[in-house]
Chimera marker file (.cmm) of the C-alpha trace (Angstrom):
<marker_set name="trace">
<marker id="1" x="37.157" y="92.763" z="111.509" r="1" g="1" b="0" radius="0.5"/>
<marker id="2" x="36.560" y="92.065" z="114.849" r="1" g="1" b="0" radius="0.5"/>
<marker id="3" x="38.655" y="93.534" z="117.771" r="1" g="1" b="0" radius="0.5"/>
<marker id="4" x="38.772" y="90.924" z="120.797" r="1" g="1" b="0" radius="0.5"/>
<marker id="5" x="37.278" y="92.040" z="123.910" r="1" g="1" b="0" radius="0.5"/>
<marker id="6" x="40.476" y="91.834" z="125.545" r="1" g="1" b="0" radius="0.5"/>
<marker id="7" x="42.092" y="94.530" z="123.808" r="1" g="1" b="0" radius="0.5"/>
<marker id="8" x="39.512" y="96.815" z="124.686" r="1" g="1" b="0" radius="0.5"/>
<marker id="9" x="39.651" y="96.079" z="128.242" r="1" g="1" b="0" radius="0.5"/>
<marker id="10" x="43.413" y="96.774" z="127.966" r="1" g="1" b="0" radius="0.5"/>
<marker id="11" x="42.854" y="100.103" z="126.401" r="1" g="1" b="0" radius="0.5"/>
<marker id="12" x="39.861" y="101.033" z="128.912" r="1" g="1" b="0" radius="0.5"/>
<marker id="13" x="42.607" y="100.137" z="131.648" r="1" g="1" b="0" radius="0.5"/>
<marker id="14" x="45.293" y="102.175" z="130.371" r="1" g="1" b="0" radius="0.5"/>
<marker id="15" x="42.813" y="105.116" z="130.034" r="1" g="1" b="0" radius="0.5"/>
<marker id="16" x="41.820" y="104.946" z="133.197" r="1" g="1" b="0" radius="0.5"/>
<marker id="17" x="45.147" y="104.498" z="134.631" r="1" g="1" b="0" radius="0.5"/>
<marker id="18" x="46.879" y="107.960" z="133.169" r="1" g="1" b="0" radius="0.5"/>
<marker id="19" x="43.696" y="109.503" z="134.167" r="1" g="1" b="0" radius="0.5"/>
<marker id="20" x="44.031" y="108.563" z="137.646" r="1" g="1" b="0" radius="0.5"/>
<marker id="21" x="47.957" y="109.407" z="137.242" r="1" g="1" b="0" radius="0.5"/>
<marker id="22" x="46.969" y="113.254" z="136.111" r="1" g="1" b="0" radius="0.5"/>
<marker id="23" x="44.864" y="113.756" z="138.867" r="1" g="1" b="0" radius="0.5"/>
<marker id="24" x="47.038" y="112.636" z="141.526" r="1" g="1" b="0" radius="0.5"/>
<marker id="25" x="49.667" y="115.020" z="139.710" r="1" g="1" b="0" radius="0.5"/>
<marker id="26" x="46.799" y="118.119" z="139.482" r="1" g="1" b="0" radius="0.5"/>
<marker id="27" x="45.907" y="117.594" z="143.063" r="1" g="1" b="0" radius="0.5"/>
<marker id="28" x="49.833" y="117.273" z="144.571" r="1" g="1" b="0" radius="0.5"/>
<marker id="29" x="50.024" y="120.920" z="142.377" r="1" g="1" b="0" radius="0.5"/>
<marker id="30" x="47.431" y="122.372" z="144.215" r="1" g="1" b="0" radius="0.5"/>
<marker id="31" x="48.304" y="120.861" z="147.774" r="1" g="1" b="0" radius="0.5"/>
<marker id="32" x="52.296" y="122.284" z="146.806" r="1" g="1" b="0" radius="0.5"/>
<marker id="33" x="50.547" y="125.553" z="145.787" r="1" g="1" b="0" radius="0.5"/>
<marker id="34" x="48.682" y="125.892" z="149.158" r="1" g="1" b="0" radius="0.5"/>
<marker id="35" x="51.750" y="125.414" z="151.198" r="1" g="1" b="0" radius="0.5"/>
<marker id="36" x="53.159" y="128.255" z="153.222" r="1" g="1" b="0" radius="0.5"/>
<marker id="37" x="55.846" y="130.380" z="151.789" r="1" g="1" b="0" radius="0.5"/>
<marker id="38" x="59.027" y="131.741" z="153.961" r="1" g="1" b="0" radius="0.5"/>
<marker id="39" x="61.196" y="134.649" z="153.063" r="1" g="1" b="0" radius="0.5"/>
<marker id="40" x="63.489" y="136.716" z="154.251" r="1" g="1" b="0" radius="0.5"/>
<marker id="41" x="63.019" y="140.020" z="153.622" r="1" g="1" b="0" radius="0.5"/>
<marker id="42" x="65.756" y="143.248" z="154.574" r="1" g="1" b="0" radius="0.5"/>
<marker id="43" x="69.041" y="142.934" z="156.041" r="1" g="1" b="0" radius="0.5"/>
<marker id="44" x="70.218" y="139.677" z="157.290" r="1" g="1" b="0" radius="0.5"/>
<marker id="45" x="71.890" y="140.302" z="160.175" r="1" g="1" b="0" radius="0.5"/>
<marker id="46" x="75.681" y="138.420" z="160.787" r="1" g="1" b="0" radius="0.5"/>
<marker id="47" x="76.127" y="138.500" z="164.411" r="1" g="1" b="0" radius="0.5"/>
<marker id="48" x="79.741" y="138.026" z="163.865" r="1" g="1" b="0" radius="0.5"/>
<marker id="49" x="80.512" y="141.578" z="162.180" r="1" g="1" b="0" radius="0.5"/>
<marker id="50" x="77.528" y="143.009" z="164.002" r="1" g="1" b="0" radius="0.5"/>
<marker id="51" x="79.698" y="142.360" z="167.659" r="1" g="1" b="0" radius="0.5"/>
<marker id="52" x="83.241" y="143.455" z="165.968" r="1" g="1" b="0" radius="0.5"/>
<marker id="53" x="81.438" y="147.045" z="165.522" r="1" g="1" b="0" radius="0.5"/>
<marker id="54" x="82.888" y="148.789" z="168.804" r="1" g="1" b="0" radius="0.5"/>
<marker id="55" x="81.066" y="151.923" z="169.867" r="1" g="1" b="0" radius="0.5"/>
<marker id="56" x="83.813" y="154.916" z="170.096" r="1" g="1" b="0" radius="0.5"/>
<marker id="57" x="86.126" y="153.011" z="167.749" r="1" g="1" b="0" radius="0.5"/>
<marker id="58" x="84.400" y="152.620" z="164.626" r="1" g="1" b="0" radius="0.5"/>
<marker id="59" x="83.423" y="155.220" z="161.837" r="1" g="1" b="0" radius="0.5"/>
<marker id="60" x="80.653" y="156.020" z="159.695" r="1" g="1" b="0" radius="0.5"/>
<marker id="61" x="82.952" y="154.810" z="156.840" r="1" g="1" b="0" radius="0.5"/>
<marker id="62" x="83.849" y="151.186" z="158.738" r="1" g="1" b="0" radius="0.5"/>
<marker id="63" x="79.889" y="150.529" z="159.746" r="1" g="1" b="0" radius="0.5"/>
<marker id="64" x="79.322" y="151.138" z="156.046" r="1" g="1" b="0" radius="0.5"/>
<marker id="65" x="82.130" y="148.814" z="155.154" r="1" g="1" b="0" radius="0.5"/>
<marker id="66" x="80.953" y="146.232" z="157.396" r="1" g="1" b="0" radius="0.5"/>
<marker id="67" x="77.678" y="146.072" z="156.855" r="1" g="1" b="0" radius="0.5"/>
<marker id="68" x="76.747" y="147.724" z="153.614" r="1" g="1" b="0" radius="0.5"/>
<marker id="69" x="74.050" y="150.871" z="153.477" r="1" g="1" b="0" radius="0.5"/>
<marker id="70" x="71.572" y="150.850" z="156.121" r="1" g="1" b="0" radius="0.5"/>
<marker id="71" x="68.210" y="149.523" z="155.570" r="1" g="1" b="0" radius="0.5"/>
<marker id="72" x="66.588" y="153.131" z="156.769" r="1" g="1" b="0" radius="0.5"/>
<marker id="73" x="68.063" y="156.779" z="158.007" r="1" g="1" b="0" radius="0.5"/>
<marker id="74" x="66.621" y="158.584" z="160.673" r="1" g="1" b="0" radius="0.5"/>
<marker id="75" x="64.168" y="161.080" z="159.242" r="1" g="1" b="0" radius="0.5"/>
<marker id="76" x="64.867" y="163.678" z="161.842" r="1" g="1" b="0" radius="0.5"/>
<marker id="77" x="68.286" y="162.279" z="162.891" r="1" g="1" b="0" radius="0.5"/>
<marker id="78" x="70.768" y="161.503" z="160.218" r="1" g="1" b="0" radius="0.5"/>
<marker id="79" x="73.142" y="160.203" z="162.666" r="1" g="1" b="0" radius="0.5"/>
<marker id="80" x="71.130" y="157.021" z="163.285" r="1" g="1" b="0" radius="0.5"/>
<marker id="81" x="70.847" y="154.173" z="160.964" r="1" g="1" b="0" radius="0.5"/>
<marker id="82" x="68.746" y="151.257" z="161.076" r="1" g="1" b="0" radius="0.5"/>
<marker id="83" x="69.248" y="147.999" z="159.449" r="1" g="1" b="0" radius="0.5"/>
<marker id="84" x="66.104" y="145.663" z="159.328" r="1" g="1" b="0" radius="0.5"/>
<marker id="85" x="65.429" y="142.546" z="158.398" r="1" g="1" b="0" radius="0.5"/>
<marker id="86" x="62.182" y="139.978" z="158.589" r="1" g="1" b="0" radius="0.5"/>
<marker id="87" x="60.913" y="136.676" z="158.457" r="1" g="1" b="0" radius="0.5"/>
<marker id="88" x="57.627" y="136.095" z="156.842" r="1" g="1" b="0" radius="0.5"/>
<marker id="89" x="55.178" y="133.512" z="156.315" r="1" g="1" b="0" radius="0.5"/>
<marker id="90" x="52.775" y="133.902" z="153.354" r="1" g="1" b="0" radius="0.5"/>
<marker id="91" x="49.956" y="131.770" z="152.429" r="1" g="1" b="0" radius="0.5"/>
<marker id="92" x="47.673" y="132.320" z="149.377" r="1" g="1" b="0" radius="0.5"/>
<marker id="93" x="44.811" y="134.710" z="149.756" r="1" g="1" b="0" radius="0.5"/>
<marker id="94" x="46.379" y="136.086" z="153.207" r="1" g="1" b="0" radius="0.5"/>
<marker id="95" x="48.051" y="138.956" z="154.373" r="1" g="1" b="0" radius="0.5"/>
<marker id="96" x="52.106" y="137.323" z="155.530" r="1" g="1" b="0" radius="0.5"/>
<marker id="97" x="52.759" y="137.229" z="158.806" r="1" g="1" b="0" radius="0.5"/>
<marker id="98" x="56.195" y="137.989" z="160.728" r="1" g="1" b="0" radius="0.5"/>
<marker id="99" x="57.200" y="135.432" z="161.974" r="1" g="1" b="0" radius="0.5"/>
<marker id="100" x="60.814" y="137.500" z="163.362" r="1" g="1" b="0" radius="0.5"/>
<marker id="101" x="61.739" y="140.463" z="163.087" r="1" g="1" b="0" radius="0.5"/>
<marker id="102" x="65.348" y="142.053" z="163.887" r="1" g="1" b="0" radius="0.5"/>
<marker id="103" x="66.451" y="145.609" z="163.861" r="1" g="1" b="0" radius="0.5"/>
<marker id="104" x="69.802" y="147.191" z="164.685" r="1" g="1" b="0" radius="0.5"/>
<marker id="105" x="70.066" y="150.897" z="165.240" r="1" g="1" b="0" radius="0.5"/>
<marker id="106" x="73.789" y="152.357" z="165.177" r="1" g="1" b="0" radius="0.5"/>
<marker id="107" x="73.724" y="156.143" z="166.360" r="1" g="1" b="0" radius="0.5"/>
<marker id="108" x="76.858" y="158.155" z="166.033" r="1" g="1" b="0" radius="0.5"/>
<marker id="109" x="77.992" y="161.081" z="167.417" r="1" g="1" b="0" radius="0.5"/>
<marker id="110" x="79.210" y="164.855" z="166.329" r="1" g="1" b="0" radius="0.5"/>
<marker id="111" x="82.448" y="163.261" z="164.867" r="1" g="1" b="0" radius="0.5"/>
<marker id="112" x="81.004" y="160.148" z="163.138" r="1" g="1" b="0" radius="0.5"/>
<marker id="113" x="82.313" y="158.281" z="165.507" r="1" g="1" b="0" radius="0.5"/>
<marker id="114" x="79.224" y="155.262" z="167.153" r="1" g="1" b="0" radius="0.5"/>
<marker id="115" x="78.023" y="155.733" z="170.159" r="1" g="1" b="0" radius="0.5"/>
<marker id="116" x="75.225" y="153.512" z="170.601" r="1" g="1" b="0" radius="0.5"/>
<marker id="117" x="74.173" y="150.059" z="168.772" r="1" g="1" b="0" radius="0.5"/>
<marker id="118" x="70.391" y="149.296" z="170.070" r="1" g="1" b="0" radius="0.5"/>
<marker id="119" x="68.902" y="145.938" z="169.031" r="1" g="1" b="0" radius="0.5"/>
<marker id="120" x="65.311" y="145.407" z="168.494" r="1" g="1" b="0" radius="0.5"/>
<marker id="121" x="63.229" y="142.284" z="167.920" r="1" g="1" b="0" radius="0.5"/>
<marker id="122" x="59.371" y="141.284" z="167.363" r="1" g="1" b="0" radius="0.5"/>
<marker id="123" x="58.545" y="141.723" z="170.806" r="1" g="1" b="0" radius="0.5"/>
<marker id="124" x="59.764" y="145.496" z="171.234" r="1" g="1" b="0" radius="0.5"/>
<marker id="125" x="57.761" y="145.824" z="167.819" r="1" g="1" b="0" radius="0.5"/>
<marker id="126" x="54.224" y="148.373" z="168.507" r="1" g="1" b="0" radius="0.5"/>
<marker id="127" x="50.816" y="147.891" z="166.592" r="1" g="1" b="0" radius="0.5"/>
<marker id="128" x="49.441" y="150.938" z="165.230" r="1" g="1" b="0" radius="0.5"/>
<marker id="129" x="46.629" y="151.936" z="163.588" r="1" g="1" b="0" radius="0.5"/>
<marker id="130" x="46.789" y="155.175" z="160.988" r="1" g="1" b="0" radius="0.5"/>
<marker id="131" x="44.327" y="157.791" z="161.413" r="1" g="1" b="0" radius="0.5"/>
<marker id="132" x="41.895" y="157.826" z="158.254" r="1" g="1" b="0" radius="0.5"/>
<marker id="133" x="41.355" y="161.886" z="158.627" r="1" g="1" b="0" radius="0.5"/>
<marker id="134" x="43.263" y="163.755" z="156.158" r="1" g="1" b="0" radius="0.5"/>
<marker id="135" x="45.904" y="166.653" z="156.896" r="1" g="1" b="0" radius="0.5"/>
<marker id="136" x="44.165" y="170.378" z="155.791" r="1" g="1" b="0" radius="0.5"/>
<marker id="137" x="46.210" y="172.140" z="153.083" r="1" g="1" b="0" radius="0.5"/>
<marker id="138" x="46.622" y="176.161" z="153.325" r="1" g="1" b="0" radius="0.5"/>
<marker id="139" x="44.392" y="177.908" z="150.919" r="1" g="1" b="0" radius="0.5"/>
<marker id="140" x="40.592" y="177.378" z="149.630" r="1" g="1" b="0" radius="0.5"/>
<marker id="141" x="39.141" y="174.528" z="147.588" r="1" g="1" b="0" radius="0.5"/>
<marker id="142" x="37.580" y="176.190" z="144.321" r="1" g="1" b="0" radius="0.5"/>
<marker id="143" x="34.691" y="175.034" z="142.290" r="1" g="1" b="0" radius="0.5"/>
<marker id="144" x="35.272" y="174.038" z="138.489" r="1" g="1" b="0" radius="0.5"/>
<marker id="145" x="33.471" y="177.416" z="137.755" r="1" g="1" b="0" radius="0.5"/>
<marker id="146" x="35.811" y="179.602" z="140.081" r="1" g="1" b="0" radius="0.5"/>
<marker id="147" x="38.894" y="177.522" z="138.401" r="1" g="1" b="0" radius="0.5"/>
<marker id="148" x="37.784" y="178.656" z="134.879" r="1" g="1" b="0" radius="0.5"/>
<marker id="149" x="37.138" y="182.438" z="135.717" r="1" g="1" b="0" radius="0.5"/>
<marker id="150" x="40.052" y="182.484" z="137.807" r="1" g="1" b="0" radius="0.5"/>
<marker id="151" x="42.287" y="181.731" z="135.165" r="1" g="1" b="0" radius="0.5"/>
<marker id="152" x="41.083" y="184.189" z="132.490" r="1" g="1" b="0" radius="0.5"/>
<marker id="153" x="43.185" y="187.078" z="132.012" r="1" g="1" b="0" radius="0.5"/>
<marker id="154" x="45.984" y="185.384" z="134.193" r="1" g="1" b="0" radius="0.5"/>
<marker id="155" x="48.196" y="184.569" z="131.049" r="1" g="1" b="0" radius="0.5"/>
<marker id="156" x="48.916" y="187.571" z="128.801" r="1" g="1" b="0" radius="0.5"/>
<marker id="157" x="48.579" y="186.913" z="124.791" r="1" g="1" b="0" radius="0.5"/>
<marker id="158" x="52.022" y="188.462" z="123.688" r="1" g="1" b="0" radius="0.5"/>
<marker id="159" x="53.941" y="186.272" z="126.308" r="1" g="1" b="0" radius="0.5"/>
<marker id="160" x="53.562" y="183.378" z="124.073" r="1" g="1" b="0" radius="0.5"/>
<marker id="161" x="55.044" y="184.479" z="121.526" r="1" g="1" b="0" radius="0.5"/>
<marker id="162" x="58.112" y="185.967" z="122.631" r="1" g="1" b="0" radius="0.5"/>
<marker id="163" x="61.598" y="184.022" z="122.401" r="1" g="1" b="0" radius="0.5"/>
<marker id="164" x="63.864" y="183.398" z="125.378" r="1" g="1" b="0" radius="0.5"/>
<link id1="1" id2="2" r="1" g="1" b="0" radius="0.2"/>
<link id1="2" id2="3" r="1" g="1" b="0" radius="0.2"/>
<link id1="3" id2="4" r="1" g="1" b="0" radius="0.2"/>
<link id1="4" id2="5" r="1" g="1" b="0" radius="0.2"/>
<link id1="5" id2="6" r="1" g="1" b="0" radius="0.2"/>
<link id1="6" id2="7" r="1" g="1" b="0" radius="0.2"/>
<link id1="7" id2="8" r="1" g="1" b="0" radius="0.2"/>
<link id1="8" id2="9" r="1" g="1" b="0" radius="0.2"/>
<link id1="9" id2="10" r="1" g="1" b="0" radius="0.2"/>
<link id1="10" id2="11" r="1" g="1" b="0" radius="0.2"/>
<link id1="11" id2="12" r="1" g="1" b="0" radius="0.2"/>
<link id1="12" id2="13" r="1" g="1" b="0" radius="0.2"/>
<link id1="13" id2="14" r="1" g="1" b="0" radius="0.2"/>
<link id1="14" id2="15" r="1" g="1" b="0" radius="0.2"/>
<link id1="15" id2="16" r="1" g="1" b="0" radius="0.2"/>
<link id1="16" id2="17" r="1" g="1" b="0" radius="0.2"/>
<link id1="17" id2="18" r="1" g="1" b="0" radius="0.2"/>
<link id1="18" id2="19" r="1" g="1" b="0" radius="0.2"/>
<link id1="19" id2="20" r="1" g="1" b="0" radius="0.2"/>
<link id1="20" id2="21" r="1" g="1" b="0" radius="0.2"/>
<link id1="21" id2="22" r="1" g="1" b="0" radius="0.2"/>
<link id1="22" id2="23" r="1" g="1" b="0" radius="0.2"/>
<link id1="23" id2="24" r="1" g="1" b="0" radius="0.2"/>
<link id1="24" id2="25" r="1" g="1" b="0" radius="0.2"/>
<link id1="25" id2="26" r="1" g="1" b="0" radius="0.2"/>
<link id1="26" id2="27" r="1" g="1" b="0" radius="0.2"/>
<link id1="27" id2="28" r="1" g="1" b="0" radius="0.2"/>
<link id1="28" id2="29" r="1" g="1" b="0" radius="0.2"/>
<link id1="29" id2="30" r="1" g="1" b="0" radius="0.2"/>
<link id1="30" id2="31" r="1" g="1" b="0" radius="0.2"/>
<link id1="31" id2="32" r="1" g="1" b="0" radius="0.2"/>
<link id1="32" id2="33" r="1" g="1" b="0" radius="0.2"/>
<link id1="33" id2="34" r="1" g="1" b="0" radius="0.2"/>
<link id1="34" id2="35" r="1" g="1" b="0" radius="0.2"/>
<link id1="35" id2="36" r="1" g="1" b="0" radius="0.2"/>
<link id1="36" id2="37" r="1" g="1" b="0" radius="0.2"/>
<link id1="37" id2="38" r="1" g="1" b="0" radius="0.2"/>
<link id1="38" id2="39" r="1" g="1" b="0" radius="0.2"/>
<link id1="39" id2="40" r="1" g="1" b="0" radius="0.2"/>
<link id1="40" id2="41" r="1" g="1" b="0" radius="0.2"/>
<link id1="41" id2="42" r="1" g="1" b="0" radius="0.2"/>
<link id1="42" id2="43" r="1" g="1" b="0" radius="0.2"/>
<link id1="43" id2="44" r="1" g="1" b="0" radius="0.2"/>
<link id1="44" id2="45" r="1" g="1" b="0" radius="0.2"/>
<link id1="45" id2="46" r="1" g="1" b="0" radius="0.2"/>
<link id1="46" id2="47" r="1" g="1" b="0" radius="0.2"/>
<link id1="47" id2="48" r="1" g="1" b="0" radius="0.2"/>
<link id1="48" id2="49" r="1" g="1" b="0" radius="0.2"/>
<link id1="49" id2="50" r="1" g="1" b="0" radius="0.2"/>
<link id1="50" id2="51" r="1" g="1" b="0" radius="0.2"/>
<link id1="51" id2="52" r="1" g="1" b="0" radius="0.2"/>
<link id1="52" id2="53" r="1" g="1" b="0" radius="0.2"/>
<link id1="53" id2="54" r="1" g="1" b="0" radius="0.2"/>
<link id1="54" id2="55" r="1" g="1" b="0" radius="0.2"/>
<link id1="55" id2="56" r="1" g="1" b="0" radius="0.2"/>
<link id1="56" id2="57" r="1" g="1" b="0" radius="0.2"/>
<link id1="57" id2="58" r="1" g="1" b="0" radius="0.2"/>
<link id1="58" id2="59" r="1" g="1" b="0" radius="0.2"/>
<link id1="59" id2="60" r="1" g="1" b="0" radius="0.2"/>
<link id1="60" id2="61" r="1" g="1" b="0" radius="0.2"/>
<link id1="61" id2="62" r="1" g="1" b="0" radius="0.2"/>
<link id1="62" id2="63" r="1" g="1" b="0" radius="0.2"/>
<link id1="63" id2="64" r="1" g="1" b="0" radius="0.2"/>
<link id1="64" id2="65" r="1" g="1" b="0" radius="0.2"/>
<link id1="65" id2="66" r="1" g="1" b="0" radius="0.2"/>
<link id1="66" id2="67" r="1" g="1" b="0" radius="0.2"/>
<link id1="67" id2="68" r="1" g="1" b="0" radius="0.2"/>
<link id1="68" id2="69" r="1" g="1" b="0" radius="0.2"/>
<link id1="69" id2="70" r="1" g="1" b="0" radius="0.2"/>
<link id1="70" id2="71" r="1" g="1" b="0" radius="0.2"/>
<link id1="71" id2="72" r="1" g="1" b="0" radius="0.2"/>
<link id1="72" id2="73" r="1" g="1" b="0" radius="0.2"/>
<link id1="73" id2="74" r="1" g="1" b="0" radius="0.2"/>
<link id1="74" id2="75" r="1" g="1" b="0" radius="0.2"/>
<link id1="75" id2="76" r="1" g="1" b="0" radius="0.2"/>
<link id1="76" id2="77" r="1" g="1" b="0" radius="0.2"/>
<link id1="77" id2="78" r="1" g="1" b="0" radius="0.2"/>
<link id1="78" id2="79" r="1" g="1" b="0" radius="0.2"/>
<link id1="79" id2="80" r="1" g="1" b="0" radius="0.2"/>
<link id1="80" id2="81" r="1" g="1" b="0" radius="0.2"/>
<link id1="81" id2="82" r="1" g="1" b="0" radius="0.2"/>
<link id1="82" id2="83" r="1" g="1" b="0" radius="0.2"/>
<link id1="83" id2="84" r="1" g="1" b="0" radius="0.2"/>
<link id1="84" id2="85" r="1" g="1" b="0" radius="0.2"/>
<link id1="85" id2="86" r="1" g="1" b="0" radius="0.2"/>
<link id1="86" id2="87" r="1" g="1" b="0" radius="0.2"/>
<link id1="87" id2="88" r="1" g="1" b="0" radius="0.2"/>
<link id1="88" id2="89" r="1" g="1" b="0" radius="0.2"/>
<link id1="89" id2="90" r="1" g="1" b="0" radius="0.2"/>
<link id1="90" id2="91" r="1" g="1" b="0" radius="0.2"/>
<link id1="91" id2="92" r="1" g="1" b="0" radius="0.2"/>
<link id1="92" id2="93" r="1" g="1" b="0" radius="0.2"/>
<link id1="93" id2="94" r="1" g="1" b="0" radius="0.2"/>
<link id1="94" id2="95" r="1" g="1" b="0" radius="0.2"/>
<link id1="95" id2="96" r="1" g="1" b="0" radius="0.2"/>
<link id1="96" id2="97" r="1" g="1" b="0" radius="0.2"/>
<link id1="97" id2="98" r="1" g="1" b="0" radius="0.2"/>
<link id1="98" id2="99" r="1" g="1" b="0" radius="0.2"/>
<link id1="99" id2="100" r="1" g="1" b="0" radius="0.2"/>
<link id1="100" id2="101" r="1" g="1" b="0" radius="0.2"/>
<link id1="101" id2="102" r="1" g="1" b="0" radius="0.2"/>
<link id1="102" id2="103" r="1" g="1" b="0" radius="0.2"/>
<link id1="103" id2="104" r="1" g="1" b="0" radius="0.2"/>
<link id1="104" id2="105" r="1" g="1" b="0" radius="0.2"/>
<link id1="105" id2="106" r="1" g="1" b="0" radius="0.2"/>
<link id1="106" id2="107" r="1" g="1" b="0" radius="0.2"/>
<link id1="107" id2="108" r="1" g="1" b="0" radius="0.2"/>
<link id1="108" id2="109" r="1" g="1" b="0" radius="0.2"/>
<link id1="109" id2="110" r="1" g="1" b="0" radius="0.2"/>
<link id1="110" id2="111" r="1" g="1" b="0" radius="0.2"/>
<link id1="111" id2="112" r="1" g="1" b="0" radius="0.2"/>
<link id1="112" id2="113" r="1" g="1" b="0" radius="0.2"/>
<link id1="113" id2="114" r="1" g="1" b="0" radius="0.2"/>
<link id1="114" id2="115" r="1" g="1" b="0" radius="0.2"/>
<link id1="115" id2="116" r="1" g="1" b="0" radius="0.2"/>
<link id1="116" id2="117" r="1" g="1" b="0" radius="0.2"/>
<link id1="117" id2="118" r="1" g="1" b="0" radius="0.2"/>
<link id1="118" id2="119" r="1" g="1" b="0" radius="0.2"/>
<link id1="119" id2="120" r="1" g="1" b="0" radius="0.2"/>
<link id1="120" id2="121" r="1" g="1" b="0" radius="0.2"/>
<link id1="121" id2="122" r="1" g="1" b="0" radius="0.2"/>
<link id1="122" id2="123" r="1" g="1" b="0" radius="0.2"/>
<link id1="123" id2="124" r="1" g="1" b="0" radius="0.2"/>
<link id1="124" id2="125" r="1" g="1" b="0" radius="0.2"/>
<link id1="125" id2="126" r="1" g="1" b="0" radius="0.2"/>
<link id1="126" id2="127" r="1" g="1" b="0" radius="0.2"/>
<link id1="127" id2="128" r="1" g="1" b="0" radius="0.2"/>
<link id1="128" id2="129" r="1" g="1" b="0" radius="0.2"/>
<link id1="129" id2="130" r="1" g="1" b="0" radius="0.2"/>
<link id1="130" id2="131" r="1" g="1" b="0" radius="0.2"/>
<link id1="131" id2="132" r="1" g="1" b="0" radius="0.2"/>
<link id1="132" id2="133" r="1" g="1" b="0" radius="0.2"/>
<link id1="133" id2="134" r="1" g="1" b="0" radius="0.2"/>
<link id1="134" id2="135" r="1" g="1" b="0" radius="0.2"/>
<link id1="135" id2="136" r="1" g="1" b="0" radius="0.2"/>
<link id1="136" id2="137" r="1" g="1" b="0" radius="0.2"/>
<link id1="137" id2="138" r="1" g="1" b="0" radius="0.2"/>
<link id1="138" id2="139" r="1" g="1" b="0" radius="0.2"/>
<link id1="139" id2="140" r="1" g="1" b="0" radius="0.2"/>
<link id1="140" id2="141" r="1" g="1" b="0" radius="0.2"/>
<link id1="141" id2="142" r="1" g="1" b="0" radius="0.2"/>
<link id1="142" id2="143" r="1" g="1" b="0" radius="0.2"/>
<link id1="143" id2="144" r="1" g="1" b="0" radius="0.2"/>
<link id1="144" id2="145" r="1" g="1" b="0" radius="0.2"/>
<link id1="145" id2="146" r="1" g="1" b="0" radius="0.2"/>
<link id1="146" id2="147" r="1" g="1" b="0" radius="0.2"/>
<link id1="147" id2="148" r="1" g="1" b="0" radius="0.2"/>
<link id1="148" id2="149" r="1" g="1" b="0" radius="0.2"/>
<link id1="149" id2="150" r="1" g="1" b="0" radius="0.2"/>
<link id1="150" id2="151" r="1" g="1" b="0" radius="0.2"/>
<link id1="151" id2="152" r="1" g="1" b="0" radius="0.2"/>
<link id1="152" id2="153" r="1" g="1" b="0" radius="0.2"/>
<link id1="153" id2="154" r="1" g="1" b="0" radius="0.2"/>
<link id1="154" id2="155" r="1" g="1" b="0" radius="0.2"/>
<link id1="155" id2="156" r="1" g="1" b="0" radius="0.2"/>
<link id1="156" id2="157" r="1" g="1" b="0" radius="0.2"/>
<link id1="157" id2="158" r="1" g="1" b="0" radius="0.2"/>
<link id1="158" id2="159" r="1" g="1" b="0" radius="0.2"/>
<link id1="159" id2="160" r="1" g="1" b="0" radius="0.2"/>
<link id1="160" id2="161" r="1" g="1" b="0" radius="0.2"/>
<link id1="161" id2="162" r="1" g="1" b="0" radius="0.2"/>
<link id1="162" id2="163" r="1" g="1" b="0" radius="0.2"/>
<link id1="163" id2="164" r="1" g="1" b="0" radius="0.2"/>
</marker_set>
């Protein structure tokens, strides 16, 4: 039996047809994949509760009511606490990029009682660049050798074997 030329046009058609169809779909996948991603990242900040905190009136206990446990503490100052929150932009195969940034920083005094809110956006924000050098450590750096023979006769035999 003979198939009629037709038919095999029609199935040469169809063919071609979902292959077209699965490219356009691969290459929509990889344009979608390419596309820029934006998250928000930290504390997002409601300017509503943020303006009802009223330096000399609120607590420790209210600010933490209000707007939940701060993003950051100060490392020398416990009586300051940050809240931060970002906007990035990430595409594939680069570092993200702020687009905003927004930080809040609530000081309180001797009593617990606020004192200050500060607000601080991208603009106020400083590049740095960390020093590569390392911080010396107290002491002498021993050789593998000077490790071994330092540590014979440190431990005494009977120790071991004792109970507590």
């Amino acid at each position: 039996m003979r198939r009629c030329p037709r038919e095999r046009g029609l199935f040469q058609f169809t063919v071609h047809r979902i292959a077209l169809a699965i490219g356009a779909a691969l290459t929509l996948h990889a344009a979608a994949a390419c596309a820029p991603v934006r998250e928000s990242r930290g504390y997002i900040l409601n300017e509503r509760v943020l303006a009802s905190i009223t330096p000399g009136t609120d607590t420790r206990d209210t600010v933490l009511v209000a707007l939940g446990t701060p993003s950051a503490i100060g490392t020398f100052d416990p009586n300051s606490w940050y809240y931060i929150g970002a906007l990035t932009e990430a595409v594939p195969y680069r570092a993200a990029d702020v687009l905003d940034q927004q930080v809040v920083a609530i000081s309180f005094g001797a009593r617990g009682v606020v004192s200050d809110i500060q607000r601080y956006t991208l603009s106020d924000a400083m590049k740095i660049n960390p020093t590569d050098r390392e911080t010396p450590t107290r002491g002498r750096e021993l050789g593998i050798l000077e490790q071994l023979i330092g540590n014979l006769g440190r431990f005494s035999p009977g120790a071991a074997r004792q109970a507590p």
